[in-house]
N, C-alpha and C positions, 0 to 999 in steps of 0.2 A: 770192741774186739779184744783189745790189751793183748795182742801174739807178741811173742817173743824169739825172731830168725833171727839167728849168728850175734845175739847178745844187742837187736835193736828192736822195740820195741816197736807192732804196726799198730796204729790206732787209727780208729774210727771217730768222727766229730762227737760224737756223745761220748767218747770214753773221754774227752777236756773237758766233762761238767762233772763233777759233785753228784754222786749218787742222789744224796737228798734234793739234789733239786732237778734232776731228770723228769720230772713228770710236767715241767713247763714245757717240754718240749711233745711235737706230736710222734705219731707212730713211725715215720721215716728219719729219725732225728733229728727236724729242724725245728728253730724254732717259732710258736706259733706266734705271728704278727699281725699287726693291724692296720690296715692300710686305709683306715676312714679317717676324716679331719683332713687339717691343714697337714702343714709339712711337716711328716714324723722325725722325730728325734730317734739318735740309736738308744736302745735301753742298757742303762748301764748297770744293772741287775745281773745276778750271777758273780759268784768265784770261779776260780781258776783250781786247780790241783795240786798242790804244794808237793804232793809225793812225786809228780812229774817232773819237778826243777831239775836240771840236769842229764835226765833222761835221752839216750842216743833212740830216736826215735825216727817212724816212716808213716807219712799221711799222706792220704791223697786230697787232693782239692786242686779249684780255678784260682788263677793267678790275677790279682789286677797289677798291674807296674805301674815301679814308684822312680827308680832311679836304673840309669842304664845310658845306654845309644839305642841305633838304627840295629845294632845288632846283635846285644845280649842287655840282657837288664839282669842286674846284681841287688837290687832290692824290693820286693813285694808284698804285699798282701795275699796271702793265704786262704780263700775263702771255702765254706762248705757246698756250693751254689754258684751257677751260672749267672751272675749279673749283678749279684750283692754288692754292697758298697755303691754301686752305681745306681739302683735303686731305691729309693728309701722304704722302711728306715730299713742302715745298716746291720746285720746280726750283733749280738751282744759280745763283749769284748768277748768271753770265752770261748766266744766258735769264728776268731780273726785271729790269726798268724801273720805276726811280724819278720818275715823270712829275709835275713841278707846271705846274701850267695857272691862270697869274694871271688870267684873265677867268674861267675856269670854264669847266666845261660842262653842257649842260643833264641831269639824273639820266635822263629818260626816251632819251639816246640814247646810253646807256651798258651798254645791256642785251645787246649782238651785240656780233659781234667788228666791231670799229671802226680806220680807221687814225690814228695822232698824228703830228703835224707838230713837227719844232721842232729845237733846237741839243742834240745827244748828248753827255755828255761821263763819261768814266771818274772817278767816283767812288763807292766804296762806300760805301752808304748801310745803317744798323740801325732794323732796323724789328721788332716784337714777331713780326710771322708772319713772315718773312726779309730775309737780307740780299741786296742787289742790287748790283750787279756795273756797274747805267748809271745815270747818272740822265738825266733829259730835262728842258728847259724847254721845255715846249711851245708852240706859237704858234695851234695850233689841231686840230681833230679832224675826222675826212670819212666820208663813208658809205663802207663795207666794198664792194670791188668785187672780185673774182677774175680777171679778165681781164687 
């Protein structure tokens, strides 16, 4: 999408991949996996967008929690997909957000797909269920809207 409201940039999971390499991905912009064999690795294929580092940017996507309480969790996984990362394999670092949210947010409004506000920047981050391709400092989180 790359929209640009009040100088923050809304993007879409496909707008984090490399033009040139978009066509790994299918028609709904994920990407296409294989769930035959043993136990899948994440692929760690794919760049990230260097033009995006710094970028005040808004995406939507499912949250997995990483660090937090019983009652706001201030650091996540970003994903494009209901159940990624928990599934194997994990999406490719490029379509995982490494999201810290120093206020937090509250645990009950992290159950839908939600969008995060905040500053993008290209560093890979290791984490036990994947590695990720963005990280994000977030500044805050919105109700999920399609329009």
């Amino acid at each position: 999408m790359d929209n640009k409201k009040g100088g923050v940039l809304q993007l879409d999971w496909i707008d984090l991949i490399p033009k040139s390499e978009r066509n790994q991905f299918n028609a709904q912009g994920m990407p296409v996996q294989n769930h035959s064999g043993s136990a899948a690795k994440q692929s760690l294929a794919g760049k990230v967008r260097q033009d995006l580092n710094g970028s005040s940017v808004k995406i939507p996507g499912f949250v997995i929690p990483l660090e937090g309480d019983a009652n706001k969790v201030t650091e996540f996984l970003l994903v494009p997909y209901f159940g990624a990362c928990i599934h194997v394999p994990p999406p490719p670092p490029n379509q995982i957000v490494y999201v810290k949210l120093p206020k937090g947010a509250p645990v009950q409004q992290l159950w839908d797909v939600i969008y995060v506000v905040g500053k993008l920047k290209t560093v890979t981050m290791s984490h036990e269920l994947a590695e990720t391709g963005y990280m994000l400092e977030g500044t805050s989180i919105e109700e999920y809207d399609d329009y």
